[in-house]
C-alpha positions in Angstrom: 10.3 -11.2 -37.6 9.8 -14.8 -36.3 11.5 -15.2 -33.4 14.0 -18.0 -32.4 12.9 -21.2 -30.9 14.9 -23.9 -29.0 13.2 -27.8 -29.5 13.3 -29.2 -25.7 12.2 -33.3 -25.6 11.5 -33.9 -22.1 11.7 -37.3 -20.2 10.6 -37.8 -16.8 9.5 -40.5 -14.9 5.2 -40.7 -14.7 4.9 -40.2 -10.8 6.4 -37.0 -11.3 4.5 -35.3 -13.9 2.1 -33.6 -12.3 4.5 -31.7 -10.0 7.1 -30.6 -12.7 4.1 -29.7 -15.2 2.8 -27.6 -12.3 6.5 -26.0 -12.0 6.2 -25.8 -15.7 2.9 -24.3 -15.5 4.8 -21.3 -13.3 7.6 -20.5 -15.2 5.3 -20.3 -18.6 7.3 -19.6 -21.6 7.1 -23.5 -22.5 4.8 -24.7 -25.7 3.7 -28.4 -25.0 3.0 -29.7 -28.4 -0.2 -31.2 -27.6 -1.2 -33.1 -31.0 -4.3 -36.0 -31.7 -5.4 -34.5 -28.2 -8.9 -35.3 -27.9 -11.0 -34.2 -24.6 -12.5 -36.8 -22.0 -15.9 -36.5 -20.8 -14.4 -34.2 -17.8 -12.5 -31.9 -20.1 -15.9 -31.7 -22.3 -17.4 -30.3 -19.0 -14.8 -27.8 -18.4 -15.2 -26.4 -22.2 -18.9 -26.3 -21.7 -18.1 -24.0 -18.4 -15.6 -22.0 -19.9 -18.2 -20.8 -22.8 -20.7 -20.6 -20.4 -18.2 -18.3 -18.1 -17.7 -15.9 -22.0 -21.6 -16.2 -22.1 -22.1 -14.5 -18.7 -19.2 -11.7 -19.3 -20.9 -10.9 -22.8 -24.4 -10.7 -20.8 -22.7 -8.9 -18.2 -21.4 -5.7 -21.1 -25.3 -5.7 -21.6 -26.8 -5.8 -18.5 -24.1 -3.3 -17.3 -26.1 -0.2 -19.0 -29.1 -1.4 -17.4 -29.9 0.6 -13.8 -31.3 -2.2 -12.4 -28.2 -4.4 -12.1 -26.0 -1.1 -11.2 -24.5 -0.8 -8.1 -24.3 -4.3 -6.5 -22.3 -5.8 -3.7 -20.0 -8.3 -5.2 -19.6 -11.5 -4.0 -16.8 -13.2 -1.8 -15.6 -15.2 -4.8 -15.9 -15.6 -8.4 -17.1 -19.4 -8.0 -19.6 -18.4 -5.5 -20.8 -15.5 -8.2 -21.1 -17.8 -11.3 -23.2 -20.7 -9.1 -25.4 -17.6 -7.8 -25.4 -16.2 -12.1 -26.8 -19.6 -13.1 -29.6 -19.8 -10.5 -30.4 -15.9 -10.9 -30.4 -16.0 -14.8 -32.5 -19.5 -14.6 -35.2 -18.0 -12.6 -35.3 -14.6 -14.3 -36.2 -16.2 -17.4 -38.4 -18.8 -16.2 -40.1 -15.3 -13.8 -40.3 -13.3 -16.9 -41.8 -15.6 -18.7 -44.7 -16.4 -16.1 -45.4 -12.8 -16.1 -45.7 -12.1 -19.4 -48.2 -15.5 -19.8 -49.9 -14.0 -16.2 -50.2 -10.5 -17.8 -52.2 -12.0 -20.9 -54.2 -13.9 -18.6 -55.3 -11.1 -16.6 -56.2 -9.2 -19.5 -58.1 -11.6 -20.7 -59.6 -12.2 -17.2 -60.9 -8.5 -17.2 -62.9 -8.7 -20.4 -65.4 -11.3 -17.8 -65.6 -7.8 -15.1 -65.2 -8.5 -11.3 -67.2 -11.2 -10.6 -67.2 -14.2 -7.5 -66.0 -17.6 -8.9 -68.1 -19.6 -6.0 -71.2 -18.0 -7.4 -70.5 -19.9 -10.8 -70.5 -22.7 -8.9 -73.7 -22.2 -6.9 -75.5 -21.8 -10.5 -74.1 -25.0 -11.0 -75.2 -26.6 -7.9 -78.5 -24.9 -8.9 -78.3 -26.5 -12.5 -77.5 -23.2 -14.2 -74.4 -23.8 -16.9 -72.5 -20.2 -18.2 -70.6 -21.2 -21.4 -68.1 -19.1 -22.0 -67.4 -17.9 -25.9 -65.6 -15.4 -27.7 -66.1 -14.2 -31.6 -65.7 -10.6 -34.2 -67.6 -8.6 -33.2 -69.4 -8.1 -37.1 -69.9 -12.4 -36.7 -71.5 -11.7 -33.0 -73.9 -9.2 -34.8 -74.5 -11.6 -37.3 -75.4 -14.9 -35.4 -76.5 -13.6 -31.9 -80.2 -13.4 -33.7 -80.3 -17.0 -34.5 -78.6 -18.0 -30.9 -80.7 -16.0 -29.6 -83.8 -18.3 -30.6 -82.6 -21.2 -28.8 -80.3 -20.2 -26.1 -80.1 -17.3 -23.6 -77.0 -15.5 -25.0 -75.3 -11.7 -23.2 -72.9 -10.0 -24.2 -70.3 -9.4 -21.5 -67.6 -6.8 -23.3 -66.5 -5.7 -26.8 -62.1 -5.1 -27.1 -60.0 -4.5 -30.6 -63.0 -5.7 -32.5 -64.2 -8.9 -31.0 -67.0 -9.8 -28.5 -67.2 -11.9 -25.2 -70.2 -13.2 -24.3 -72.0 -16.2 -21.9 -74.7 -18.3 -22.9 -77.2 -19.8 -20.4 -78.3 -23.1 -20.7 -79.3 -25.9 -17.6 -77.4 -28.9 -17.3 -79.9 -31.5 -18.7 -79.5 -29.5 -22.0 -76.9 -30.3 -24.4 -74.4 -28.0 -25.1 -74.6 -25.1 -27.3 -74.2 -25.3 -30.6 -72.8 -22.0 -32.0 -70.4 -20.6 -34.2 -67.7 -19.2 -31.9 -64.6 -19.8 -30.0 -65.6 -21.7 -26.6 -63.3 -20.1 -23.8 -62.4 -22.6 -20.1 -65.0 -21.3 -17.6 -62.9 -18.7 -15.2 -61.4 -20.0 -12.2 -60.2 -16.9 -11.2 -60.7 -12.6 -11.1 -58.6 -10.3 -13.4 -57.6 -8.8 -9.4 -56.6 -12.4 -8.5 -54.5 -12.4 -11.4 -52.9 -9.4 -10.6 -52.0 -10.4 -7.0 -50.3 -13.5 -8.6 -48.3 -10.7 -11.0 -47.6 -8.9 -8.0 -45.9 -12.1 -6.4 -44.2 -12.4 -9.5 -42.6 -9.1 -9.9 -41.4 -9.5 -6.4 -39.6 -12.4 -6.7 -38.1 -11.6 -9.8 -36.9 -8.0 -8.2 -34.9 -10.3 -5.5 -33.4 -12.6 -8.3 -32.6 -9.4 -9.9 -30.9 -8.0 -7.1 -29.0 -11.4 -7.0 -28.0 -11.1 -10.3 -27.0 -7.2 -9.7 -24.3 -8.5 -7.5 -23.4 -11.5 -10.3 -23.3 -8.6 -12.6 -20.8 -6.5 -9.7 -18.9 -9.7 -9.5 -17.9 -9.7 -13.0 -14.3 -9.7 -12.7 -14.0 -12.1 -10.0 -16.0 -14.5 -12.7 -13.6 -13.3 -15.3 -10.8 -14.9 -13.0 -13.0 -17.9 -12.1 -12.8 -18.7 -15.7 -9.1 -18.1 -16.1 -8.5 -20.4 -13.2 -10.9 -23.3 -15.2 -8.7 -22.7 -18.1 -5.8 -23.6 -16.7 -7.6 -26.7 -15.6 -8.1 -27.7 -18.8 -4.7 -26.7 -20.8 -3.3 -28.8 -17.7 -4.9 -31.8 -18.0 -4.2 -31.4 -21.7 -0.8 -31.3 -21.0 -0.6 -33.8 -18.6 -2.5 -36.5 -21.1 0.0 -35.5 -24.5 2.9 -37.2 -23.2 3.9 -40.7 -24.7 4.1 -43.5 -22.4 7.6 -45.2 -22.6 9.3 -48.3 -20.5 5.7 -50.1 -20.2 3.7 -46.4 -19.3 6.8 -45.4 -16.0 8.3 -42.8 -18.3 6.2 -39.6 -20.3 7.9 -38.3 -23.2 7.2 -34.5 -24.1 7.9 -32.3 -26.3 8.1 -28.7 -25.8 9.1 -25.3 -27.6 10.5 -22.1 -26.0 12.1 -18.6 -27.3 15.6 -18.4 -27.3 15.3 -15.3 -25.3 13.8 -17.7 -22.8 16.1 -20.9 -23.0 18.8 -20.2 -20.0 15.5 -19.8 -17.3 14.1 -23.0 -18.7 17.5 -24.7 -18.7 17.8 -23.5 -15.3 14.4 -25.2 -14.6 15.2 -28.9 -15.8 18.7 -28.8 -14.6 16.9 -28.2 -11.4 14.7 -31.1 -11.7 16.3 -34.5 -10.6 13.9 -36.5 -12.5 13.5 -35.1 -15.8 16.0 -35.8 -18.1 16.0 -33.2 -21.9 17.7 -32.5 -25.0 17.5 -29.3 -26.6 17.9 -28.7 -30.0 17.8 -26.1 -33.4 13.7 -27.1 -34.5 14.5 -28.2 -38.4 12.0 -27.2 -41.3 10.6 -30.8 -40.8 9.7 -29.8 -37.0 5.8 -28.3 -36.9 7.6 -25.2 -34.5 5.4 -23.4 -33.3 5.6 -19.8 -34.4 5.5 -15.9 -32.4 6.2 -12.8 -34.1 8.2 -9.8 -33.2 8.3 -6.7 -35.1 9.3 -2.9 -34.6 7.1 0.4 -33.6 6.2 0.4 -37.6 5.3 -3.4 -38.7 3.6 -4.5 -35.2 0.3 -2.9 -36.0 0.2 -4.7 -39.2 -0.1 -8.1 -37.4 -3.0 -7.2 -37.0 -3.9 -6.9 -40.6 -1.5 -10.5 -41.3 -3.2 -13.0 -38.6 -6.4 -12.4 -41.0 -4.5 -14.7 -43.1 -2.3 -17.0 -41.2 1.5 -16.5 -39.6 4.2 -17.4 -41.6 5.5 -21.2 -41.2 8.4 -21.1 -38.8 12.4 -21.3 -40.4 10.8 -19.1 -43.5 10.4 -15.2 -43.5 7.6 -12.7 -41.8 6.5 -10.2 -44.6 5.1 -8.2 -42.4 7.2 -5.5 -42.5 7.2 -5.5 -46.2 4.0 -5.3 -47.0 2.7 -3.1 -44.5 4.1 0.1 -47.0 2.3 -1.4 -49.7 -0.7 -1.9 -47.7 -0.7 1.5 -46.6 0.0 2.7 -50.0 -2.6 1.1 -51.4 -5.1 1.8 -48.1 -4.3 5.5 -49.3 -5.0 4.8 -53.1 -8.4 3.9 -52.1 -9.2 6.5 -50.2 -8.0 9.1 -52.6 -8.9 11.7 -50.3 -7.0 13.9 -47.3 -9.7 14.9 -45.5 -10.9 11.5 -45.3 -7.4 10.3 -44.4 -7.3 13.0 -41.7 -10.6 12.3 -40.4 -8.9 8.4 -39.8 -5.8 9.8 -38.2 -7.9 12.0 -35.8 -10.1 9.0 -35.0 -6.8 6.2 -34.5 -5.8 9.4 -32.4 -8.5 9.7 -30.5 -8.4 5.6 -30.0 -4.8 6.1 -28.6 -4.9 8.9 -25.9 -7.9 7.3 -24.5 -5.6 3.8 -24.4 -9.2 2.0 -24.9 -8.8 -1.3 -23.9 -7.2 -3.7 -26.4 -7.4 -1.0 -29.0 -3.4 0.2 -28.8 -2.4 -1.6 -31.8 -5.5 -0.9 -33.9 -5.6 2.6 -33.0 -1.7 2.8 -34.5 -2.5 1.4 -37.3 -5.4 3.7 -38.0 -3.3 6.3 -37.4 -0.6 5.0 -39.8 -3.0 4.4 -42.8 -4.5 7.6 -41.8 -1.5 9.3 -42.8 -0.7 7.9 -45.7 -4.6 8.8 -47.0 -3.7 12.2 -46.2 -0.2 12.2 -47.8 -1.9 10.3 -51.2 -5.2 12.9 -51.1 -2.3 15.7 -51.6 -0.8 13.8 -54.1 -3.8 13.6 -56.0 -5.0 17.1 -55.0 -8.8 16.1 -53.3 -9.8 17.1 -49.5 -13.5 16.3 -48.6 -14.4 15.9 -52.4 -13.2 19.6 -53.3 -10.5 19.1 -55.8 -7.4 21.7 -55.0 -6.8 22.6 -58.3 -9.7 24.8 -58.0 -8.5 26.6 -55.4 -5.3 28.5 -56.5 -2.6 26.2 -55.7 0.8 27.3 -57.2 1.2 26.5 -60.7 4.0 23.6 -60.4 1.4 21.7 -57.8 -1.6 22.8 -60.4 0.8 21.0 -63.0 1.6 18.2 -60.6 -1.7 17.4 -59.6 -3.0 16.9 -63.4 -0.3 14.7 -64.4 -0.8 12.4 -61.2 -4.9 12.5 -62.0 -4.0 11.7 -65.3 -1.8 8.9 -65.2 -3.9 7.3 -62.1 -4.5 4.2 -64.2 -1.4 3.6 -64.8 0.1 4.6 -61.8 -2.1 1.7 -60.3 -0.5 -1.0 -62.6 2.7 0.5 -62.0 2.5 -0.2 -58.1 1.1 -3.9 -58.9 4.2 -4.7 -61.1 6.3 -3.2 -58.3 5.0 -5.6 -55.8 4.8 -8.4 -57.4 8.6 -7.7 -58.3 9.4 -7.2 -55.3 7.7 -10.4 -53.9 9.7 -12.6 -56.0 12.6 -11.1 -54.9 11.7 -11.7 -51.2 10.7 -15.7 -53.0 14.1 -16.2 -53.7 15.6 -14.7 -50.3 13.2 -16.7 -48.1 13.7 -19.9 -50.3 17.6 -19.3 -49.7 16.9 -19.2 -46.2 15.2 -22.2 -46.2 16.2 -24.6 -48.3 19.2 -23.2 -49.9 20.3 -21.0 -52.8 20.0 -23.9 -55.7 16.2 -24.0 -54.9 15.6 -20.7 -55.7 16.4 -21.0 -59.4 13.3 -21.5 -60.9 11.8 -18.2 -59.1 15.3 -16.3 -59.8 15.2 -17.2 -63.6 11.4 -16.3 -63.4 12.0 -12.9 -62.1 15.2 -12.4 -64.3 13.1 -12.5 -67.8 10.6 -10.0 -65.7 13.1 -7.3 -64.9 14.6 -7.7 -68.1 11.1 -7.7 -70.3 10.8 -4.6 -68.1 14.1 -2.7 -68.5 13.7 -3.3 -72.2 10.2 -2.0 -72.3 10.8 1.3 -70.3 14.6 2.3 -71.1 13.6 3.3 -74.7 11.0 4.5 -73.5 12.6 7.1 -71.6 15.7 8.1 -74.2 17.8 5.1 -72.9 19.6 3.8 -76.2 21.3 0.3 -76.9 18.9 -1.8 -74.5 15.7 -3.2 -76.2 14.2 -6.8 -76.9 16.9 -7.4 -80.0 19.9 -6.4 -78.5 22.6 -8.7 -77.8 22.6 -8.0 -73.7 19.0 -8.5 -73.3 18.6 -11.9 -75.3 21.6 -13.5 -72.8 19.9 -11.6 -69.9 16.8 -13.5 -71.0 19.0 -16.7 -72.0 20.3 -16.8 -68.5 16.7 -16.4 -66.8 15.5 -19.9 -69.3 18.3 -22.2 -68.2 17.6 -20.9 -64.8 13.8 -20.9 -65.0 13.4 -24.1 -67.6 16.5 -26.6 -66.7 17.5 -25.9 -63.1 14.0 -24.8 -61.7 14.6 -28.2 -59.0 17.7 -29.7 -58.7 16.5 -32.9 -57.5 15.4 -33.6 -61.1 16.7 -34.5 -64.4 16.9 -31.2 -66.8 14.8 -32.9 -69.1 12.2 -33.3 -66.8 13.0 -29.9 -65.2 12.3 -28.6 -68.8 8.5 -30.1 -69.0 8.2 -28.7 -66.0 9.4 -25.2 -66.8 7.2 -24.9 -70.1 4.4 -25.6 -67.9 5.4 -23.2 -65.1 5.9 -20.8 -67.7 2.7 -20.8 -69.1 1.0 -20.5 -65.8 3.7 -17.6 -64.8 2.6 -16.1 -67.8 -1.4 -16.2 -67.4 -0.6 -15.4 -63.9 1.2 -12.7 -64.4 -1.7 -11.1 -66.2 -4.1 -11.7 -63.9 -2.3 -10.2 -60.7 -1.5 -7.4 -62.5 -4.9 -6.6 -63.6 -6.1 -7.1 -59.9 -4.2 -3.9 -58.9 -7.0 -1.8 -61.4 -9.4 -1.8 -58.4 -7.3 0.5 -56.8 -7.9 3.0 -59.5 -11.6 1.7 -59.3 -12.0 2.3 -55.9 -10.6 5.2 -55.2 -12.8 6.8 -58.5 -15.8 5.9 -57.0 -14.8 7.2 -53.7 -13.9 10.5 -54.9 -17.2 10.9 -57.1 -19.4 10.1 -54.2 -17.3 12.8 -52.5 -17.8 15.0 -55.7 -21.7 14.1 -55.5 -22.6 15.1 -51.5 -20.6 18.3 -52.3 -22.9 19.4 -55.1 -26.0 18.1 -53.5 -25.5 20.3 -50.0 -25.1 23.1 -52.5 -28.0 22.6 -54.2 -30.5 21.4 -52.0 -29.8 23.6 -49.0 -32.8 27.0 -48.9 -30.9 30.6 -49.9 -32.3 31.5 -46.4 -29.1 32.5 -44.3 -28.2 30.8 -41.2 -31.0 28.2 -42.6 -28.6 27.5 -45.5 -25.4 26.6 -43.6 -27.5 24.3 -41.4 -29.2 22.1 -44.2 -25.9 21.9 -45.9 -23.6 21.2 -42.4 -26.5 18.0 -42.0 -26.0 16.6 -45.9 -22.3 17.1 -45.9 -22.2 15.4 -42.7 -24.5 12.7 -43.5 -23.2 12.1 -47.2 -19.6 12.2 -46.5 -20.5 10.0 -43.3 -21.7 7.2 -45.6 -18.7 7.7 -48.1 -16.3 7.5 -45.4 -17.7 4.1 -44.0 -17.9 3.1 -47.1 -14.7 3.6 -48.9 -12.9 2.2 -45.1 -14.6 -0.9 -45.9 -13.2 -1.1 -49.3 -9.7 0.4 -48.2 -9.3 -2.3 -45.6 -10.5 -5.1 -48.0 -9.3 -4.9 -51.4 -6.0 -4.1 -50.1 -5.6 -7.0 -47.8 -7.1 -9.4 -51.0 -3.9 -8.0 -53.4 -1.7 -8.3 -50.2 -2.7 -12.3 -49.5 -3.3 -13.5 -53.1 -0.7 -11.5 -55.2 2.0 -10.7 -52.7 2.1 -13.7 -50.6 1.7 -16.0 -53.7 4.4 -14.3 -55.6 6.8 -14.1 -52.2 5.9 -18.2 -51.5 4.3 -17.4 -48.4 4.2 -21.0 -46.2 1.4 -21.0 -43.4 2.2 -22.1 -40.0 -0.2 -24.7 -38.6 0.4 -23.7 -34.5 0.9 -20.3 -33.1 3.2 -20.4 -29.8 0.8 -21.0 -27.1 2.9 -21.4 -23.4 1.7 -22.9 -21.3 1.1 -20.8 -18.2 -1.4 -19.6 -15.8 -4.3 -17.5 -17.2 -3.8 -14.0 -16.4 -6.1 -12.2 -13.1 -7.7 -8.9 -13.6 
């Protein structure tokens, strides 16, 4: 359900801002609309150091698993940890890269042998010039013949197909002209080079030390951050109120629970110069919106914020579709031992209380169950149909029917929810705007039921109800002066009535297509259960007669296939159902999107 919110305007006089909105700050079940806020160059700092701070913790989960930053003495505060993070990480990179660049050097340095630079220069001094080249070795082979006419050319070494040679020449010659890639004249030794490496390393294993502790420091960061947050959602705060009485009095307004409202009264009737006025928040108001449901709909949240949260003063569905969705969750997966494999897994989640995971890991656990309850329903576990294995006859019987009528049945629960959506349409337009704006949708769903009714009753041996008798035309009468003349009583009927044919027509074409949508559930959960069907027949047919041999070949494809199945037919479980539960049941129930979640303001929580 949405819960209740109290509208608080707030008026205090501008010298005294910054204390109350600190008091605010502590009590922190207040939401300051902060609208058209747009951050100064100081905020813009603080957002750049509060994704830096998320940077570092996601490096941190990395670097964690790494023994080299394991096992470091944390620091004496989290600011102190995040100044020494952004030197450490600086000159780690900027060390790593010098020693990968050193590293090619020196292996490029060693192809010359060990060799004294000053003597280069003495041939210099002496007039004696080395050039340096480098070239394929099959080029080398090929031109060293005709360099060797005119110049004094060695070969110096041969690595991965290409040669390094010097040629000789004195200074008052001209330079060489060859075919080959000139290479700077060595100012160093491939040992130099490694001493330098050596330095490196070093260094680096101190900056890594540095960052060890960064790394151990992690939570006090964490906190750091938090504390920079409520810097910011401050001075946002502080900067949303309107000016008033030539900029000496702020105007604020603010939103808190009803649960809340006598500690925040307390709080400003406490407060000597802030004058309020609370109020009911009207369907005009842009409330700000939290949700509270039971031990069954909470986990579904989860599964609803994908979309949006429902638009305060209207109604949270997520308590009715969560059955559906779980309904329909199972309908894909079509298979207990699947279903059982989730619940075991959502279980698993649960007793280990894995941080952040409590809600995911109960609803895991509840679509979990219902997988298993619909694979028994339609008689498959781990692709292996039960009917094949001596169930009693009324199941045997069961079980055909259901596997039968699958189709169907899939069509059925689409007309079912979209039923029952405009039901909840009229309800939550009731609620919110009153019972005379809810016509159009009651007529609509009127002619549906009744369409419906006089469909199925004859159908079933039900007598005197059918599209000619007298009770279903009124029924259907009623529904088209509902639906057609009174669809919006702010209108003349005559206009009402253009509007109704067109409403109609798209009612009509919609209708269609929504229904149709719920096929993929059969679709789905087909495909699921032949891929099942498939793995089951290969392990049997691919595994050796060898015994002992056998049961391991066909352990690793059963495994393997019904691995990839699972994952597989989760992904389209989770998806398709949450498409039919956001297009066709929040479109038929006139879902309204809130545009702010309530957002207190309060102090970051500390680890």
């Amino acid at each position: 359900m949405i819960v209740r919110m109290n509208k608080y305007t707030l008026v205090l006089y501008h010298k005294a801002q910054e204390e109350f909105l600190s008091r605010l700050q502590e009590l922190g079940v207040v939401d300051i609309t902060t609208s058209g806020w747009e951050p100064n160059e100081q905020e813009r700092e603080v957002l750049g150091e509060i994704e830096a701070h998320k940077a570092a913790s996601e490096e941190f989960a990395a670097l964690k698993k790494n023994p080299l930053y394991q096992g470091g003495e944390p620091f004496e505060s989290g600011e102190v940890a995040y100044e020494n993070y952004k030197v450490a990480s600086a000159r780690i990179e900027s060390l790593g890269a010098q020693i990968t660049k050193a590293t090619k050097e020196a292996e490029e340095l060693s192809m010359w042998g060990d060799f004294e630079p000053d003597v280069l220069a003495k041939l210099e001094a002496e007039g004696i010039i080395l050039h340096f080249y480098s070239c394929y070795s099959n080029e080398y082979l090929q031109g060293v013949k005709e360099w060797g006419e005119n110049y004094m050319v060695e070969p110096i070494a041969e690595h991965n197909g290409t040669t390094y040679f010097v040629v000789v020449t004195r200074r008052e010659e001209a330079a060489p002209q060859i075919d080959a890639q000139p290479i700077r004249t060595p100012q160093l030794t491939a040992a130099d080079k490694q001493t330098e490496i050596d330095e490196l390393k070093g260094e680096l294993a101190k900056w890594q030390a540095v960052m060890a502790r960064c790394v151990a420091s992690d939570e006090l960061i964490a906190n750091h951050a938090n504390g920079l947050k409520d810097e910011l959602q401050f001075s946002q705060v502080s900067r949303s109120g309107e000016g008033e009485a030539e900029g000496k009095l702020i105007v604020l307004q603010g939103w808190a629970p009803e649960a809340n409202s006598a500690e925040v009264d307390a709080m400003l009737d406490g407060e000597s110069d802030v004058l309020y006025v609370k109020e009911k928040p009207t369907m005009e108001d842009d409330t700000p919106v939290q949700l509270k449901n039971g031990w069954f709909a909470n986990p579904f949240e989860f599964i609803g914020d994908f979309y949006a949260v429902p638009k305060y003063g209207t109604m949270d569905l997520t308590k009715y579709f969560a059955p559906f969705y779980m309904l329909f969750f199972g309908f894909c997966i079509g298979d207990a031992g699947y279903g059982a494999t989730f619940f075991l897994i959502g279980l698993f989640m649960y007793l280990k209380k894995m941080k952040g995971m409590k809600l995911i890991s109960q609803l895991v656990m509840w679509l979990g169950a219902a997988s298993v309850l619909f694979g028994l329903c339609v008689g498959n576990v781990y692709g292996v149909s039960l009917r094949t294995l001596g169930v009693p006859e009324w199941y045997h019987n069961a079980l055909q029917t259901i596997n039968d009528q699958l189709f169907y049945i899939a069509l059925g629960c689409g007309i079912v929810q979209i039923i029952f959506a405009l039901v909840l349409n009229v309800i939550n337009t009731t609620i919110a705007y009153g019972f005379k704006y809810s016509f159009g949708t009651l007529g609509w769903l009127i002619i549906l039921v009744d369409c419906l009714l006089a469909f199925l009753l004859p159908m079933v041996g039900v007598e005197g109800f059918g599209f000619s008798s007298p009770v279903c035309l009124g029924i259907l009468g009623v529904g088209a002066v509902l639906m057609l003349l009174l669809n919006n009583p702010n209108r003349n009927p005559l206009v009402n009535f253009g509007s109704g044919l067109w409403d109609t027509y798209n009612n009509l074409t919609g209708l269609l297509g929504d229904v149709l949508s719920y096929v993929r559930l059969f679709a789905i959960s087909l495909s699921g259960g032949a891929l099942a069907v498939v793995f089951n027949d290969l392990a049997g047919s691919l595994a050796p007669d060898t015994p002992g041999l056998r049961q391991i070949v066909m352990f690793l494809i059963l495994a393997f296939g019904h691995g990839i199945n699972i994952f597989m037919s989760a992904i389209g479980a989770f998806v398709h159902p949450m498409r039919l539960t956001f297009i066709e049941f929040y479109k038929n129930a006139g879902f309204e999107a809130a545009t702010r979640i309530y957002t207190p303001f309060r102090k970051q929580k500390t680890n």
